[in-house]
Phi, psi and omega in degrees: 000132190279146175312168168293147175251131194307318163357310207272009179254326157291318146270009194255143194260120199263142162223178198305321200285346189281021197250351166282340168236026178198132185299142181304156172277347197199182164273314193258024169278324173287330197284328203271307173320302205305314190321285175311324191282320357136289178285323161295340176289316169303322185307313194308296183320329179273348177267345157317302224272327148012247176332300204300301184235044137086158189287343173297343204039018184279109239261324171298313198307299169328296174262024162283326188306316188297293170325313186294299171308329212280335190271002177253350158287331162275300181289005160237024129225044157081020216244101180285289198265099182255116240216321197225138204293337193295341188281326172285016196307289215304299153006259182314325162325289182300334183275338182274323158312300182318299181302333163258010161232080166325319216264010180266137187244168200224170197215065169192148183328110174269333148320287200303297171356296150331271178319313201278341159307297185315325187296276207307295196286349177270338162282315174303326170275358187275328192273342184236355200206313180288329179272358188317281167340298213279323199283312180289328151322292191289309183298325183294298183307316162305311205308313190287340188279327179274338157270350180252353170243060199301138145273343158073017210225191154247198208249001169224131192168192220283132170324325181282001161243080184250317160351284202286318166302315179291324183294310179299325149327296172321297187261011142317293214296296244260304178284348142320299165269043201229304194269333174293337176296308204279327170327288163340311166298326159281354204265279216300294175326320165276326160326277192301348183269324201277264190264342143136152178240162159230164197287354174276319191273009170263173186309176183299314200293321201287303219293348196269311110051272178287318166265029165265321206234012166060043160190095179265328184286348163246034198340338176306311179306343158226050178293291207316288189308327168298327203273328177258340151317302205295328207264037179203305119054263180273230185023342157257343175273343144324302197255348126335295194310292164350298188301329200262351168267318159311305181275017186253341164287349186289322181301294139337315173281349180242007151282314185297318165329291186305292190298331173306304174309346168279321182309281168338314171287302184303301178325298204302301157000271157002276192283351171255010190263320185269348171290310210271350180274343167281347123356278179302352176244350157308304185337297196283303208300334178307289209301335175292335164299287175307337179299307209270342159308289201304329173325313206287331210269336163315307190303301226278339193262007173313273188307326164298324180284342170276298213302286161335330198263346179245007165266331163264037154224027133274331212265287166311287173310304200301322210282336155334261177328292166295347148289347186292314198279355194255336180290283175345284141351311204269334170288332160303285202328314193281317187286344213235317185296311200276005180259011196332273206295002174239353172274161224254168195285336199270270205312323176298296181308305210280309175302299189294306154319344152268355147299318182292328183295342189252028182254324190293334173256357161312315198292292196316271197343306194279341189292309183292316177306333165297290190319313177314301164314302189293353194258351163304319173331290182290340189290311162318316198291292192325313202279347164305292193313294164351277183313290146359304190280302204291332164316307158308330159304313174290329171295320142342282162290341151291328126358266171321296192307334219233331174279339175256014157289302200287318166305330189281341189255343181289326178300303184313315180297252161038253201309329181288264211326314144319319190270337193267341186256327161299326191277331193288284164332304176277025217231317207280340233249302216250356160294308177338280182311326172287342194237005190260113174284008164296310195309324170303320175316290179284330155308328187293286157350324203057028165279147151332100195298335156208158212298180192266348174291321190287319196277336179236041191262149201057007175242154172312143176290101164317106186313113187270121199283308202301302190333298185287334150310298181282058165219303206289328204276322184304311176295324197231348178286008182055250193263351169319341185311311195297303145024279185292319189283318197289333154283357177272148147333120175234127153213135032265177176321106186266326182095152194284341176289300188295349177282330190278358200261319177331300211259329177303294176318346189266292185281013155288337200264303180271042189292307177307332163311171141295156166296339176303311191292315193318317200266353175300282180306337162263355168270341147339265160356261246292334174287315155277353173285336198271093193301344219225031182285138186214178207272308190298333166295310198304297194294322154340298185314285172319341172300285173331307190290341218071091155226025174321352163288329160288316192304326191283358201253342171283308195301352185235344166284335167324280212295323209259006150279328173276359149275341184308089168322143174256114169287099198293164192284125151318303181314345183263096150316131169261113173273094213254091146294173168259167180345143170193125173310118169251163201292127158290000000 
């Protein structure tokens, strides 16, 4: 028979049991086994609910059939609620004593008794054991849907992955209340042997059950209707899910859609934004221009406003001094005038000579008083300039404020646009994965959803735990290496031959080497053969072997990298928004 060919993974039709050895071909090849498991599951349940009342189902007539013994047993031990199977102890005793001595006499129903033991243990078994198969079929299938039915997102972020927050939200909820249902059903069942239910604390089917049919005191009679309620339940709660992993790359897709149109609006923003701050920066380089002209034309008047400040406070004193001589001067004149016909010839000479001095400083005064106006002028002309310059100071600094407003509103646009390109990426990041069936491979795998060159491109290199591990174990492991390669893990399976072809080839290619490089290359090998390599096989391996002097020498360069404080890069801006709600 010629080998098999991968081919036969494509034709061969998958149903949920091949998803245990194998990767699904598609999402909606997995969506469809689920479908399919989902519907055979129902059949099992309606043929179950069958078995328990027969094919007519009539689920009050059954626990009217119920009611009388179970209600003449109560009442001869006295029990208005029977919430716990342990209250009927003393009973089941006394009926079993009965049973192994006929000659014993009894004073209580022993039919009905019967039936109502027969009652209680045939819903415990149904409850611990006829739903077992149905409960464990429906937890795999869940189990399989939470791992291929990914959001690829976290259950908190940005409102523009409110698509992708909700759904991984959603479908937590959906595998919560999935287990809880099928749980629930083993949960009523210990319940009712321990500490005892009561009918409030069961589903709507029960409770409505029970006051339809008046036996709220014995809540056990509808554990079973409650227990194929839950299980139809989780199976409709399923199949939501489905529905809502099916529509969420389409959904995706029209969040990228959307947000490239938010880009495209931010771009312009963006350029128009960027006119006006070049605008606001002409603005500021003018007034920094017209500013230092005029410093300079200030600077240049220092010295002319002191040489000014002291010729008009020379100026100011003379003319000072000459109203002093001429009030002086005017009082002799008046003194020398009203004594005209009485002064002496001496006294004559000394009035017409202090007349021609107060004709000299009559003259002199407008002439300094001119001089005076004019150096006010100029002092004026400085102070003008002065006022001008502190004007231009202002513009200047109003300038500024409006060129770092207009950055600070340029910066915000920036950081949307930063944001919108992060969010656009992982939007476009998690359609990839939903539509790509390789991303199934690697899951199937426990492989990396993306390769590490890609995740860490344009960032510091990410500490590789394993890498250093096989650099510690290569440095000390001597000759041990063949050893090592021969205990380590392989999957898929290589087999002792080909491990053996494996350790010829190496130490054939590398004989001139060291044992470091030998063993460098084969765990090399062992990594790439190995899709599930970790740290934790490495040490597993070195155990084996004995070498626990490598294991301790991994574990403490391990603890002293996880003590290592991490210092974030300069080169890096952290851009922080706040909390943001996303929309159910």
């Amino acid at each position: 028979m010629p080998p098999a060919t991968g081919l036969n993974f494509y034709r061969r039709k998958q149903t949920i049991d091949h998803l245990a050895l194998e990767r699904p071909q598609s999402l909606q090849t997995f969506r469809e086994c689920v479908a399919k498991g989902l519907v055979n599951i129902d059949r099992k349940i309606d043929l179950l609910q069958q078995s328990y009342y027969g094919p007519d189902i009539e689920i009050d007539l059954e626990i009217k059939r119920w009611l009388p013994p179970l209600s003449k047993v109560l009442r001869e031990n006295k029990i208005t609620y029977f919430l716990c199977k342990t209250q009927l102890e003393d009973a089941v005793i006394l009926f079993n004593k009965s049973e192994g001595d006929p000659t014993m006499p009894i004073d209580f129903d022993k039919e009905a008794l019967r039936t109502v033991i027969d009652i209680i243990e045939r819903v415990l078994q149904y409850l611990k054991t006829g739903f077992a198969d149905i409960i464990k079929d429906l937890k795999t299938i869940c189990d399989y849907m939470w791992k291929y039915c990914l959001s690829f997102s976290g259950d908190e972020g940005d409102i523009y992955l409110d698509t992708a927050v909700n759904y991984e939200r959603q479908r937590k909820e959906f595998y919560e209340a999935v287990m809880f249902n099928l749980d629930d059903i083993i949960n009523m069942a210990e319940q009712f042997e321990t500490k005892g239910m009561q009918v409030q604390e069961l589903g709507f089917v029960a409770r409505d059950l029970a006051e339809r049919n008046k036996v709220t005191h014995a809540p056990f009679l509808v554990i079973i209707p409650q227990a194929f309620e839950n299980l139809r339940h989780a199976t409709s709660g399923m199949r939501k899910w489905l529905q809502a992993d099916e529509c969420y790359a389409d959904f995706i897709k029209h969040d990228i859609d959307d947000l490239e149109k938010k880009r495209e609006i931010q771009e312009k923003k963006i350029r128009d934004m960027q006119v006006k701050c070049s605008n606001h920066d002409h603005k500021l380089k003018t007034a920094h221009r017209y500013l230092a002209d005029i410093e300079a034309e200030v600077k240049s008047f220092h010295n002319r406003e002191k040489a000014l400040a002291k010729e008009n406070e020379e100026l100011t004193g003379g003319i000072n001094d000459v109203v002093f001589d001429l009030d002086i001067k005017a009082i002799r004149y008046e003194d020398y005038k009203q004594r005209i016909d009485d002064l002496s010839d001496f006294e004559k000479e000394k009035f017409i000579e202090l007349e021609y001095e107060m004709m000299e400083l009559k003259e002199k005064k407008p002439t300094l008083d001119r001089k005076l106006r004019e150096i006010g002028k100029k002092i004026d002309v400085i102070k003008d300039r002065r006022g001008i310059m502190k004007k231009r100071e202002e513009d200047v600094a109003e300038a500024k404020s409006e060129v770092k407003k207009m950055k600070k509103e340029f910066r915000k646009y920036e950081v949307e646009l930063e944001r919108l390109d992060f969010n656009l990426s992982r939007l476009k990041e998690i359609y990839r994965y939903k539509t790509t069936p390789e991303i199934l491979k690697k899951i199937f795998h426990g492989m990396p959803l993306t390769a590490r060159h890609v995740v860490n491109k344009g960032k510091r290199p990410i500490f590789d735990r394993l890498e250093k591990c096989c650099k510690i174990t290569s440095t000390m492991i001597d000759h041990d290496w063949s050893r090592l390669y021969r205990a380590l893990p392989f999957h898929p399976p290589r087999g002792d031959v080909n491990i053996s072809n494996d350790i010829d080839e190496i130490g054939k290619e590398y004989m001139r080497q060291l044992t470091e490089e030998m063993c460098r290359q084969s765990l090399w090998r062992w990594r790439r053969m190995h899709t599930r390599a970790s740290v934790e096989d490495l040490k597993k391996a070195l155990t084996s072997i004995r070498r626990k002097d490598i294991v301790e020498a991994i574990e403490e360069e391990l603890t002293k990298r996880a003590n290592k404080p991490s210092i974030p890069s300069p080169a890096f801006r952290t851009v922080r928004f706040p909390k943001l709600q996303a929309h159910s």
